[in-house]
C-alpha positions as CSV (number, residue, x, y, z in Angstrom):
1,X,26.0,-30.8,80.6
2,X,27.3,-31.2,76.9
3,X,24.9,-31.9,74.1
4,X,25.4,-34.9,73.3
5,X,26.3,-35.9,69.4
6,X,22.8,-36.9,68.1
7,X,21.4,-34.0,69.7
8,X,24.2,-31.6,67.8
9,X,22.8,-33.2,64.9
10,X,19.0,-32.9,65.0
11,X,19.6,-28.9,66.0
12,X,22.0,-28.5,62.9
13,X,19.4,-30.2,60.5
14,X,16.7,-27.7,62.3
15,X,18.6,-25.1,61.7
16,X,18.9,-25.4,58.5
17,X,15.5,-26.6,57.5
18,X,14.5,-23.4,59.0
19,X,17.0,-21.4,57.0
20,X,16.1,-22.8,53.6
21,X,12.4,-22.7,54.5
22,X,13.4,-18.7,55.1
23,X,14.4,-18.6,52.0
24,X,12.2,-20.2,50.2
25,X,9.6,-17.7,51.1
26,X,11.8,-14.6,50.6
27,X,12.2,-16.2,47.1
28,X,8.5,-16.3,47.1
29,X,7.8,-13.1,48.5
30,X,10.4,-11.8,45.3
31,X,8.3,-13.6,43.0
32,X,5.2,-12.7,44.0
33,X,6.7,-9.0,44.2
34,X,8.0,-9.1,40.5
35,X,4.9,-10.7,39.0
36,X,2.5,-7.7,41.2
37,X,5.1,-4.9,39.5
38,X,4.7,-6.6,36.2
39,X,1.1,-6.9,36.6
40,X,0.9,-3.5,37.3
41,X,2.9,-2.4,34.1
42,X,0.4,-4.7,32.2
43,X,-2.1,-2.5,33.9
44,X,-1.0,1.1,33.0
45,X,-1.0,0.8,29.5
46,X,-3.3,2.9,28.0
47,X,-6.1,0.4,25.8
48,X,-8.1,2.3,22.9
49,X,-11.5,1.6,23.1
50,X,-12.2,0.3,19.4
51,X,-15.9,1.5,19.8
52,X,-14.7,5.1,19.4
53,X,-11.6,5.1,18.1
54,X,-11.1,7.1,14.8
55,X,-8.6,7.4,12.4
56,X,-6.5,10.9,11.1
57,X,-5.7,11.1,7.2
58,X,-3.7,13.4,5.0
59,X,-1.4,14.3,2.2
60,X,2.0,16.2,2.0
61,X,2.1,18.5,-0.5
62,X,5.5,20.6,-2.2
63,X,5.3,23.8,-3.8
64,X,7.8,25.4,-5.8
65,X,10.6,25.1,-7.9
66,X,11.2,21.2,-8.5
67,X,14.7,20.8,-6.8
68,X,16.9,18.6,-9.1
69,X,17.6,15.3,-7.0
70,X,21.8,14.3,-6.2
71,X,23.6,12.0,-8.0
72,X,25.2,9.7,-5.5
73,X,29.2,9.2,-6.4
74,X,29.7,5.8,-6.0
75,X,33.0,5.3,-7.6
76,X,35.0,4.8,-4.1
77,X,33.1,1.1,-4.6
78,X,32.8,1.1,-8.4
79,X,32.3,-3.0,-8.1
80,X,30.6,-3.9,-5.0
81,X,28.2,-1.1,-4.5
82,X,27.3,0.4,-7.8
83,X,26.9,-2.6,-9.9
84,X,23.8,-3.7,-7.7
85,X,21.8,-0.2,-9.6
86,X,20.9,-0.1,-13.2
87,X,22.0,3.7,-14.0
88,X,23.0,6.3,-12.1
89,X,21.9,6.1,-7.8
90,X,19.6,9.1,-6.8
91,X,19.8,10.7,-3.1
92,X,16.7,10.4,-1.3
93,X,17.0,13.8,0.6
94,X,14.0,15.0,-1.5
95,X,11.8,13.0,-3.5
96,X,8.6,14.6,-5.2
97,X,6.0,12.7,-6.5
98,X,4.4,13.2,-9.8
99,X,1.2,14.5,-8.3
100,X,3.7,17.2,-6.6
101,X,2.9,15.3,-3.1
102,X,5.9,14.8,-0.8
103,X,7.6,11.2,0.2
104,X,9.6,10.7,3.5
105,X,7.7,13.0,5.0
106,X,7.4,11.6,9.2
107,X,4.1,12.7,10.1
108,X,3.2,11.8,14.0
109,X,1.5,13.4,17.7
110,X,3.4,15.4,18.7
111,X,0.7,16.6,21.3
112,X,-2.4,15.5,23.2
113,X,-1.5,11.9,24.4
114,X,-0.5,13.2,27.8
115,X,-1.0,10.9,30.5
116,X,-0.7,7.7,28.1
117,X,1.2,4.8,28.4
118,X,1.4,2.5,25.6
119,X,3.0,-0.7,25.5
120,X,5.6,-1.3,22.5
121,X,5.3,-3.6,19.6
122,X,7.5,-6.6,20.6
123,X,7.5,-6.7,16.2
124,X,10.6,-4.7,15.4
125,X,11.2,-2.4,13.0
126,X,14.0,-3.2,10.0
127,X,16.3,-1.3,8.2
128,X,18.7,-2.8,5.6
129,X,21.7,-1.6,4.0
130,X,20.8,-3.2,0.3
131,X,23.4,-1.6,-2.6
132,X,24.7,0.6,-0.2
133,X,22.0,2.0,0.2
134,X,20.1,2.5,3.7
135,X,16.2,1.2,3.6
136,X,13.7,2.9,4.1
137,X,15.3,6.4,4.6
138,X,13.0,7.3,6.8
139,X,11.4,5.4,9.5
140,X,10.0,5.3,12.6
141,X,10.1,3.4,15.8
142,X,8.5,2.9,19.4
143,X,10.7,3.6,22.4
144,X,11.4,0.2,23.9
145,X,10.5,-1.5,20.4
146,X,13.4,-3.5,18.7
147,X,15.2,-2.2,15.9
148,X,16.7,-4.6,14.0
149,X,19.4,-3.7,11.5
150,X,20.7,-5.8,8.4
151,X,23.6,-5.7,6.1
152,X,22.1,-7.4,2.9
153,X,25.7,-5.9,0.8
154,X,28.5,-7.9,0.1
155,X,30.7,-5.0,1.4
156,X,31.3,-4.0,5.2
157,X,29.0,-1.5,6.2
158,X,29.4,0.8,9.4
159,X,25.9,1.6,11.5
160,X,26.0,4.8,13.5
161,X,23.0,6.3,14.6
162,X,23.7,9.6,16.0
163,X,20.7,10.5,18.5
164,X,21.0,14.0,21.2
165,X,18.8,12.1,23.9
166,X,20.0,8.7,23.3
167,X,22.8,6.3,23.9
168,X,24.6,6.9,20.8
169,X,26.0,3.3,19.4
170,X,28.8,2.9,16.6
171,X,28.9,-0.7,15.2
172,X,30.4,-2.5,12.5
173,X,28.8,-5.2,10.4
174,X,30.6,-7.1,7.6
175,X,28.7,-9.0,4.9
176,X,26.8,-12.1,6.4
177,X,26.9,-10.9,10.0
178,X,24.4,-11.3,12.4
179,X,21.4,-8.8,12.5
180,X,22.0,-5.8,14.9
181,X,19.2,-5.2,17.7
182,X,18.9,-2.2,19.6
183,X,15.7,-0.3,21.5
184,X,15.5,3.7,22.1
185,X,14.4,5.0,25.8
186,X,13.6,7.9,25.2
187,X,11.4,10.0,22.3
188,X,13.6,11.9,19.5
189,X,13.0,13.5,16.4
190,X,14.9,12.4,14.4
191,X,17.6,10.7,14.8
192,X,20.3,10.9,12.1
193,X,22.0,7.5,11.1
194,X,25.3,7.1,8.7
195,X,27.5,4.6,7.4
196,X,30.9,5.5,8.5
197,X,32.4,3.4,5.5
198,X,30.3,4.8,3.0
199,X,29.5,8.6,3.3
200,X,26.8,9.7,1.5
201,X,24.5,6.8,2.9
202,X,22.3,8.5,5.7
203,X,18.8,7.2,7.1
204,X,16.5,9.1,9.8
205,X,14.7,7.3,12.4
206,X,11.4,8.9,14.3
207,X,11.4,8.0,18.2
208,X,7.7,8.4,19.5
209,X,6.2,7.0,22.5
210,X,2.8,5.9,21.3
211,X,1.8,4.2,17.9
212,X,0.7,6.9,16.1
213,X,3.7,8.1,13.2
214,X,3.3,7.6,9.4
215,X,6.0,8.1,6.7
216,X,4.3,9.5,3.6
217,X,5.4,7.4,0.7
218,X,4.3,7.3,-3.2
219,X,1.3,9.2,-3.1
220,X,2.4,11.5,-0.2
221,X,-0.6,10.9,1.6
222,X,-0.9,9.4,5.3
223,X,-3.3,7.5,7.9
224,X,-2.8,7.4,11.4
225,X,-5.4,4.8,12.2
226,X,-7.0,3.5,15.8
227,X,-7.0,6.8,17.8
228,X,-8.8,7.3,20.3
229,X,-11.0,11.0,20.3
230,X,-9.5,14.1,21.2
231,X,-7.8,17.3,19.9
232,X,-4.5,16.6,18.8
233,X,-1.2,18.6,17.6
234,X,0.0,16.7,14.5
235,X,3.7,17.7,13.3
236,X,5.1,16.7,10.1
237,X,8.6,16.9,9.8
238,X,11.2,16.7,6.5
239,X,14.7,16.4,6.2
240,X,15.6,19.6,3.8
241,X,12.2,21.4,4.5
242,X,12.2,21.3,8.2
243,X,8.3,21.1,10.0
244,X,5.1,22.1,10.6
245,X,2.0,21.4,12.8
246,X,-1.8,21.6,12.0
247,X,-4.0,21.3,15.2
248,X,-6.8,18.9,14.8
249,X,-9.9,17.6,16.9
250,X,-11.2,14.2,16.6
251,X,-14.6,13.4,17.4
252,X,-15.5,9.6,18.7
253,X,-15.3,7.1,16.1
254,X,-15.0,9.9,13.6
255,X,-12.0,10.7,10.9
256,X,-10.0,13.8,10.9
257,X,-8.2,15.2,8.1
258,X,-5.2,17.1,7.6
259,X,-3.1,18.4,4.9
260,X,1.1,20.0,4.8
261,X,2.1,22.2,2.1
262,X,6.4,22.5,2.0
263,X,7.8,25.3,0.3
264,X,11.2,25.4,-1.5
């Protein structure tokens, strides 16, 4: 005997009912899946305990012969580059402070974090190409943290970092563009950047996996603040003067100090 039309109908609307109440709860069941991997993620970061957490401090020191810095020939863009300095444009390859300490000097763990996850800075890190000029020279940068890149010139400028371990990414970026956003995967020291409008403009950015990198600046000195106790290999690394580590041990809520001497 043949269904009859009404009976076609109910086993249709059953059918389906069942099918979207099917999927409903795979859609549920992805849900729930996604939120339990994130909540796991959330889980494995590593969290300092602040009641023994301590801090690492230093100073970069030069000795030698005081190299004579660059000048920077501008004159390809006589107008639109060089008139934003007053005088002539130093390179920032080496600069020595007057105390004979040591700027743009990356300082960071290199060792003893093993086994730690930490979760990166949603904050990003900047760097601006201001008078044709990339700022700061040296930086560093969480892998998985934003970096966010900014053309402040009224000139075209050409980003290209060129990282061994990392996507390599070539990007042009004329005057009032949008801000350029990229993230690292994996840890690299360092990772060379360049302008390829403007040659002599280069920039190094520091890829580490936890928070714990300084650049030195005017007084050469250093603080690597909120770690947690341990013995630690700290490497300090410089763009003409290459690196060198000092092994340290930091007791609980204690402060640790170490100091880099760079030779000509």
């Amino acid at each position: 005997m043949k269904p009859t039309r009404r009976e076609l109908i109910a086993a249709t609307t059953g059918v389906t009912a069942l099918l979207a109440a099917c999927s409903g709860s795979s859609d549920s069941a992805k849900d729930a899946a996604q939120d339990g991997k994130s909540a796991e993620a959330a889980k494995a970061f590593f969290k300092v305990d602040p009641a023994t957490a301590g801090k690492v401090t230093g100073k970069v020191a030069y000795t030698g012969p005081k190299p004579a810095r660059r000048v920077i020939d501008m004159s390809s863009e006589e107008t639109e580059c060089k008139r934003s300095h007053k005088g002539p444009v130093y390179s920032e390859e080496v600069i020595l402070n007057d105390d004979g300490t040591l700027a743009n000097v990356f300082v960071y763990i290199s060792a003893g974090l093993e086994g730690k996850t930490f979760q990166p800075p949603t904050t990003p890190v900047r760097l601006n190409q201001s008078g044709c000029m990339f700022t700061p020279h040296v930086s560093g940068v969480m892998t998985g943290q934003p970096l966010v890149v900014a053309n402040s010139d009224p000139v075209t400028h050409n980003v290209h970092p060129m990282p061994e371990k990392n996507r390599e990414w070539n990007q042009g970026q004329p005057p009032g563009a949008p801000e350029i956003e990229r993230t690292f995967r994996f840890e690299e020291i360092m990772i060379p950047v360049k302008c390829n409008v403007h040659s002599w403009m280069k920039s190094y950015i520091g890829v580490v996996a936890h928070p714990y990198y300084a650049v030195t600046a005017a007084a050469g000195t250093f603080e690597l603040p909120n770690l947690p106790p341990g013995t630690y290999t700290l490497t300090a690394w410089h763009e003409k003067f290459g690196t060198q580590t000092a092994q340290i041990t930091l007791a609980p809520s204690g402060t640790a100090t170490a100091e880099f001497t760079f030779k000509a």
